[in-house]
C-alpha positions, 0 to 999 in steps of 0.5 A: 447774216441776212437781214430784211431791208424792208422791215421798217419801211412800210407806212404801219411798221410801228415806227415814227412816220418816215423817220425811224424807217428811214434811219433803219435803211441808212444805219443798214446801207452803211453797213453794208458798205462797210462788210463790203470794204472790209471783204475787199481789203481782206482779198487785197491783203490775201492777194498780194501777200501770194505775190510777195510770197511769190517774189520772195520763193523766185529769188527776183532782185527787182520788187514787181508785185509793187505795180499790181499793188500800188494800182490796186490800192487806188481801188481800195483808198477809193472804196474807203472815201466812198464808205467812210468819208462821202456826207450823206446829201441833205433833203436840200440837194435831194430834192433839187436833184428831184427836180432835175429829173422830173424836169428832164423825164 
């Protein structure tokens, strides 16, 4: 599903001036993020299920698909943070950020 991220953005849209197009690229963006997660915890699911099948078909005492597991997790806990945990900044800190730049450019 592909969807046009600049419908809405322009000055005639139809919408509200700066409000309802601006929102629209948000709910689009966390949405993305979102499918995105959701692809990459599918492939860490899929991944390490072939490990363990694999340890398991080996015969091997000691539970090896532990480290590219558990390394792998801290990946994925870090893409959930970043989705599902990080705050929006306010206009507060992107207008100082704004500044900073100008400032340095």
């Amino acid at each position: 599903m592909d969807v046009d991220l600049s419908k809405g953005a322009g000055p005639d849209d139809g919408m509200h001036p700066g409000g309802d197009a601006a929102l629209r690229m948000r709910a689009l963006e966390s949405l993305k993020k979102k499918a995105d997660f959701r692809t990459h915890l599918l492939m860490y699911v899929l991944v390490n299920g072939l490990l363990v099948l694999i340890w398991a078909m080996t015969g091997a005492s000691f539970f090896w698909p532990a480290f590219p597991m558990g390394g792998w997790a801290i990946g994925l806990i870090a893409h959930a943070w970043d989705v599902y945990w990080t705050r929006t900044p306010t206009e507060a800190q992107v207008a100082r950020e704004m500044n900073r730049l100008r400032g340095a450019g």
